[in-house]
N, C-alpha and C positions, 0 to 999 in steps of 0.2 A: 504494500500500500504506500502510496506518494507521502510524502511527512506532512506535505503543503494542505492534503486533502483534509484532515480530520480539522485545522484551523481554518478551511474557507467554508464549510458545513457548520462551523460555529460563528462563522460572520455570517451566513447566509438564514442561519438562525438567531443571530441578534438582531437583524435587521427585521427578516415576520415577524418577533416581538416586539420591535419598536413601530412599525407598521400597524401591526394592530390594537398596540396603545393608544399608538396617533389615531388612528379611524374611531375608535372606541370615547375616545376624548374627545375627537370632533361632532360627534353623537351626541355625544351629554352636555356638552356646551351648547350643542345647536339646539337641544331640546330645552333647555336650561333657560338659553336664552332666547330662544323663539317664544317661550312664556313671557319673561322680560320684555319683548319686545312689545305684544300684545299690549300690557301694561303700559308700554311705554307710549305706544301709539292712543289707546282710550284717554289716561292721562293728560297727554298733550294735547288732545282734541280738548276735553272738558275747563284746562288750562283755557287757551284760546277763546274759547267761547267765554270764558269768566273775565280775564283781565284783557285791559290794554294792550296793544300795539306797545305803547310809551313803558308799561310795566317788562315783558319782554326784554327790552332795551336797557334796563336797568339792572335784571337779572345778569344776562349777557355779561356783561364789565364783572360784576362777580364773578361770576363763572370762571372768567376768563384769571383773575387776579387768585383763586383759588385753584386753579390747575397751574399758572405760575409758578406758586407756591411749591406746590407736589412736586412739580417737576422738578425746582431746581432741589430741592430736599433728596429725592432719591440721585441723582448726580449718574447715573445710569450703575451704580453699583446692585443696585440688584441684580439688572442685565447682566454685570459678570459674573455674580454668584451662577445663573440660570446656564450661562455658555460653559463656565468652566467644567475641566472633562469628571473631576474626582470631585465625589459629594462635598460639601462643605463641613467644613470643621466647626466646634464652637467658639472658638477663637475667632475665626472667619467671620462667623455672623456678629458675634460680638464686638469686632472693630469695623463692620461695615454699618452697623447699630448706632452705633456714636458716632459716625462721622455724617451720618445722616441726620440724626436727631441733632447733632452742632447747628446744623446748617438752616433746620425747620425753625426752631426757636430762635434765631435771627430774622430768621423771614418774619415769622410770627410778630416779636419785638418791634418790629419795624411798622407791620400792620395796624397793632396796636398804637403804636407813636399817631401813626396818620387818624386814626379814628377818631382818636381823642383832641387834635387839633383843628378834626371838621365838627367835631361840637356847635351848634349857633351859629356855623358856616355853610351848613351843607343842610338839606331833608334828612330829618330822622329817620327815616326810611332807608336811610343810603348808609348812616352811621351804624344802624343796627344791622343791615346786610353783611358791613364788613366786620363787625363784629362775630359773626357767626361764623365766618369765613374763615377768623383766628380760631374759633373755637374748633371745626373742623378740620383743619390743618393740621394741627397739633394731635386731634387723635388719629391720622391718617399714618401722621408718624412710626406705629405703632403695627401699621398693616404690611408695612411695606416688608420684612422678613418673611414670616407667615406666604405673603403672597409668591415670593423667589419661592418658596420653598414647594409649594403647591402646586407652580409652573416647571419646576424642574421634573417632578416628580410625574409630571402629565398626569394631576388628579387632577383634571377639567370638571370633571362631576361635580365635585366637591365646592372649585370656583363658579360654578355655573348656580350650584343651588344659593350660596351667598349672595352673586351679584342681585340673581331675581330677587332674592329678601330684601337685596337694598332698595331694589327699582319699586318696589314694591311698597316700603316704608315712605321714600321719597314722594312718590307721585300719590300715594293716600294722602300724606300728610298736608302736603300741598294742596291738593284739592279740596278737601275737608275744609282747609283755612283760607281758601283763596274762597269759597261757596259759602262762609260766617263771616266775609268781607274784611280779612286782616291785608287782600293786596298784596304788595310787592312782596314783604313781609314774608308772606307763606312760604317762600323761596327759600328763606334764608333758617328757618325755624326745620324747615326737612331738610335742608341740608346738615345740620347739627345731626339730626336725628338717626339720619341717615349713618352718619361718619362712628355714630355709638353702635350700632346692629350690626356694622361691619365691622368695626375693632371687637366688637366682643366674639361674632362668629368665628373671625380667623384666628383668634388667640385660643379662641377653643380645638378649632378642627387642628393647628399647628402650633401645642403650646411651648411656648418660648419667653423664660424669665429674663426681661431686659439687663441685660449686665453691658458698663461702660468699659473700654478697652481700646486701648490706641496701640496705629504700627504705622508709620510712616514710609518706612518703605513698603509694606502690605498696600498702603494708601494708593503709593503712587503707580504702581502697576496697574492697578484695577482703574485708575482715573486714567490711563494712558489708553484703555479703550471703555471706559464708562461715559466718559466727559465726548467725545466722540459722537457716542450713541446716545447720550440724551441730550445730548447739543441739537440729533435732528427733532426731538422733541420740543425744545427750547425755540428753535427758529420757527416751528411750525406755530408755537404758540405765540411768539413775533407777527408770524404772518396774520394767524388770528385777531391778532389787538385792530389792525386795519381796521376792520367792523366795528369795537367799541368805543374807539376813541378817534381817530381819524373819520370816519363817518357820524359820530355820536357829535364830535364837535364842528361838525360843516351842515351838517341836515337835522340833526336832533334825536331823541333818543326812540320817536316813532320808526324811523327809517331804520334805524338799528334791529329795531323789531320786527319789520319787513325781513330785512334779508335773516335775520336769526329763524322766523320761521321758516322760509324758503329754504335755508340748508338743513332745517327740519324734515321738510317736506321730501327733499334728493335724498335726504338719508335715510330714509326709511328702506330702502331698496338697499341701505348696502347695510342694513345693523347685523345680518349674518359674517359678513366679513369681520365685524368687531369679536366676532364670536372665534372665528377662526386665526385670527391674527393672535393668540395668545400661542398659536400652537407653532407660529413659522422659527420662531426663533430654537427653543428645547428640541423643537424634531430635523430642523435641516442641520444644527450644529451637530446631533449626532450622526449623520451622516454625510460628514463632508468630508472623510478619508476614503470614500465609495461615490466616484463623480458619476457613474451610470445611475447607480441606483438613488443616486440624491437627484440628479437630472429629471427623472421618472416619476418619484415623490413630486417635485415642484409642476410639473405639466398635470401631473393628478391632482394636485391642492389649484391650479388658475384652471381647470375644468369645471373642479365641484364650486369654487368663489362666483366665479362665472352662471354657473347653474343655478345656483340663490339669487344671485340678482339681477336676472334678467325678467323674472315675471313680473313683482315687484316694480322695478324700473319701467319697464313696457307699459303695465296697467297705469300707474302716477302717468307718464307722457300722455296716454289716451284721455285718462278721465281726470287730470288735472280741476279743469271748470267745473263740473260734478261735483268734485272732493270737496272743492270748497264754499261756494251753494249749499250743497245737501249736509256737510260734515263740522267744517271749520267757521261757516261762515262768511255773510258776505263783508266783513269790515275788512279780510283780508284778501281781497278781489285786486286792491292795488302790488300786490307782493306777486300775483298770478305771473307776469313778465319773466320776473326773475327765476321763479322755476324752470320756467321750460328751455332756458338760458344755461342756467347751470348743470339742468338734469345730465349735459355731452360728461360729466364726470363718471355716469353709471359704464362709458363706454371703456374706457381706461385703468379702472381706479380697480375693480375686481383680478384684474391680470398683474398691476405696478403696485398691489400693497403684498400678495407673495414675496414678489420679487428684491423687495427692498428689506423684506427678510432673509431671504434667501444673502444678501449681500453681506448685513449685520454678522451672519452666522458662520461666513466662509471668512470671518476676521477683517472687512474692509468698512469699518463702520464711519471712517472718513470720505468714504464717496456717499453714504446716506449721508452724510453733512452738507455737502454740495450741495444733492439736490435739492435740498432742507433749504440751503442756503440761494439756491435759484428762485425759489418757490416763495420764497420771501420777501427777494429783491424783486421780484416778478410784481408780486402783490400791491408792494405801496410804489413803484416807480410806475404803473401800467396803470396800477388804481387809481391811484391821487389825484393825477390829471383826468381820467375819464369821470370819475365820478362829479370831481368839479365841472366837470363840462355837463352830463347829460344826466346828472341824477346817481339813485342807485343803480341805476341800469346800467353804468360804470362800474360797477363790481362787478355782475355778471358776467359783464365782456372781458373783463379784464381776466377774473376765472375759468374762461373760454382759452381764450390766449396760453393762460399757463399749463393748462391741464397736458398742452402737446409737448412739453420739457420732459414729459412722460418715456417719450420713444429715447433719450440718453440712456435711460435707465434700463431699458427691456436691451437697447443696445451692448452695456456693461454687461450685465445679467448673462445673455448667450457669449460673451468673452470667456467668463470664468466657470460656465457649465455650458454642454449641447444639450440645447433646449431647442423645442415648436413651439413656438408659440401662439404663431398662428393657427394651430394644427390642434393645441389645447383651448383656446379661447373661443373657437368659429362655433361650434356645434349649439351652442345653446343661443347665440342668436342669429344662427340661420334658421334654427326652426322658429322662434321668435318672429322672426321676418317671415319666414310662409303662412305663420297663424295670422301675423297683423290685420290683413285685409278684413278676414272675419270679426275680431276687435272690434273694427272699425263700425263693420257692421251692425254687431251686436251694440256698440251704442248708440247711430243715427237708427236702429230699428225699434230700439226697444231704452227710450233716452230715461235715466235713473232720475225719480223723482221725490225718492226719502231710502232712510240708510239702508234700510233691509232687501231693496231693490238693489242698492249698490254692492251689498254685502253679498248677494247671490249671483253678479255678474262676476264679481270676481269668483266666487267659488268658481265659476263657469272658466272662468279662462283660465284658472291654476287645473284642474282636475285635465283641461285638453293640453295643454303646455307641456305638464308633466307626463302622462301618458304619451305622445309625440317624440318626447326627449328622453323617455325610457326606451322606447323602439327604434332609437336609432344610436344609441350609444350604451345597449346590454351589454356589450362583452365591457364597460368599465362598471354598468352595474352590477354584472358579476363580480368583477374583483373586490370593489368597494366591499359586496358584503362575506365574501371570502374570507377578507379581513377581519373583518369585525364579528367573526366566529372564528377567526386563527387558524385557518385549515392550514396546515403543513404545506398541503400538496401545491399551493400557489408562492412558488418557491421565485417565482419572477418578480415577486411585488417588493417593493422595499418593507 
């Protein structure tokens, strides 16, 4: 017997076990979060219909100043914790603990400084938001171990049943006190709430007695590709601010609100990708000493991406004006523009958010900085001027413009692995494109005139969609669920 033989039978069997982890985990997230999502959607409707335009808008700059926050607090050290090859030590989590919590409670500190100075300066409203802001920060602190750890471990199940509890806490509580008229308010009070149901869940499911610990040179390794990788985090939330504060102070805090629910509106078609983007990083880093079978994973992960958000994507383009008539309302009729504007993201964005994991994972977390960094400079030099010229509809076009920076990245991507991309991305909206007509159909024949009409034309186009797109791409429905019962014999799949 070859000596090579007995160690490529146990690579060929690490990989169906990391295989079927991966598909098993993408299951339970999607299932997890496809609840979440549901929630997330009812919610935001009920939202919408309850407050302002202008409220929105205010939310938003929170939002935006508490994911600040987080981000620069975890420094992308978790990320390392998650890539590196050997489990982590307690040592490890306990110096990547404190150098994290250093950094939150400065942020915090700083937070609090500014509150307390808009005292008598600013809307109570606006003082108590960022008040909350601190308060959730600081227990987020808290999560961020626990979650490395969960992610490493590909317990997606596990993350999946949490996040829904939060989504859950969040958008009750919010509605609840947005519906007993506390307003802006409501926002800020589930967000607290929220940030305690998740530090206490992850501390249970992954417990971990915070202990303080420094290593400096420990430090500076893990920042050599942490600070990298959440640098594209950091620009992306740069690029972000455009909306709250470059628009919030040229148009006002209504327009903010506008476009805040329009990328509400695109997103909905892609909240499956949020689901599945926890897995690109733990499952291509382990296999990137196997460029076939890592190449193979990544065209299976922008097939199934692709496959989530094409119906989604397709039905929002058709029934856009419906949705928001019959759903959302007509105060948001002026925001209608801007969706079908932005919606050219659902074409792109399912194929370049694998892929920029795929890059994170093969060690080049400085070229996700770039594009980070394109995407950013894109934003406020393309935006600024359009929007001062033609309104919000200046942002639209400007995220029209950027989304094609897209193709560097699909171009680096096939550099460092052989990849189709074409060849993984095409099938779910070619069939897409041959159902359309009927779409089309089905709503000048039969035009939605309250929810439960609208709620049953969709059943109608998801049940033919998926059926269509199971018949023309079984042999990866077979694999997928190969997988995810571990059969041995599908020895080809990563």
């Amino acid at each position: 017997m070859s000596t090579t033989a007995v160690p490529q039978r146990e690579t060929r069997s690490n990989s169906r076990v990391l295989g079927t982890k991966a598909v098993r985990g993408a299951v339970a997230l999607l299932m997890r979060r496809g609840l979440g999502a549901v929630i997330s959607i009812i919610g935001s409707v009920f939202l919408a219909r309850l407050l302002a335009p202008r409220d929105f808008g205010v939310f938003a700059v929170m939002t935006f100043v508490f994911a600040f926050g987080e981000s620069l607090g975890d420094g992308g050290l978790a990320g390392s914790l998650v890539r590196q090859t050997h489990p982590p030590t307690r040592a490890e989590l306990d110096i990547v603990f404190t150098a994290q919590q250093l950094v939150i409670w400065v942020v915090s500190a700083a937070l609090a400084i500014v509150a307390a100075c808009l005292v008598g300066h600013a809307p109570g409203s606006v003082v108590f938001l960022l008040s909350c802001v601190v308060i959730a920060l600081l227990l987020s602190g808290f999560q961020i171990i626990p979650v490395a750890q969960l992610e490493r471990d590909l317990r997606f199940g596990r993350l999946g049943y949490i996040e829904t509890a939060e989504t859950m806490c969040f958008y009750g509580v919010a509605v609840g006190l947005a519906a007993a008229g506390f307003g802006v308010r409501s926002f800020g009070i589930a967000l607290v709430v929220q940030a305690v149901i998740g530090t206490a869940a992850y501390l249970i499911s992954v417990p971990y007695m915070p202990r303080l610990s420094w290593s400096g040179t420990e430090l500076r390794a893990r920042y050599a590709f942490g600070l990298p990788f959440q640098g594209v985090e950091l620009l992306s939330l740069a690029k972000d601010s455009f909306t709250p504060f470059f628009v919030g102070l040229l148009l006002g805090a209504r327009d903010v609100g506008y476009i805040t629910w329009a990328n509400q509106a695109v997103a909905y078609a892609l909240i499956a990708l949020m689901a599945l983007s926890r897995l690109y990083l733990p499952v291509f880093a382990r296999l990137q000493h196997s460029p076939d079978r890592l190449g193979a994973a990544v065209e299976r992960t922008i097939l199934l991406a692709n496959a989530l958000t094409v119906p989604a994507a397709v039905f929002v383009l058709v029934f856009a004006g419906p949705l928001v008539e019959v759903v959302f309302g007509q105060k948001w009729q002026p925001a209608l523009p801007l969706v079908y504007i932005m919606w050219s993201a659902n074409l792109l964005v399912p194929t370049a958010t694998p892929l920029m994991g795929l890059v994170t994972a093969l060690g080049y977390p400085r070229f996700g900085f770039k594009m980070a960094l394109i995407w950013m400079l894109g934003t406020w030099l393309i935006g600024a001027p359009l929007v001062g010229a033609i309104g919000v509809t200046g942002f639209a076009v400007a995220n029209l413009v950027i989304q094609s920076s897209n193709l560097l990245l699909f171009r680096r991507a096939k550099q460092l692995v052989p990849l189709h991309l074409l060849r993984a991305a095409a099938p779910p909206w070619l069939v897409a494109a041959g159902l359309l007509p009927c779409l089309l159909l089905l709503r000048r024949s039969w035009p939605p005139h309250g929810a439960s009409q609208l709620a049953f034309e969709c059943g109608v186009w998801l049940v033919v969609y998926c059926g269509v797109l199971f018949v023309t791409t079984r042999a990866r429905g077979r694999e997928f669920l190969a997988l995810l019962k571990g059969r041995p014999e599908w020895s080809s799949i990563p």
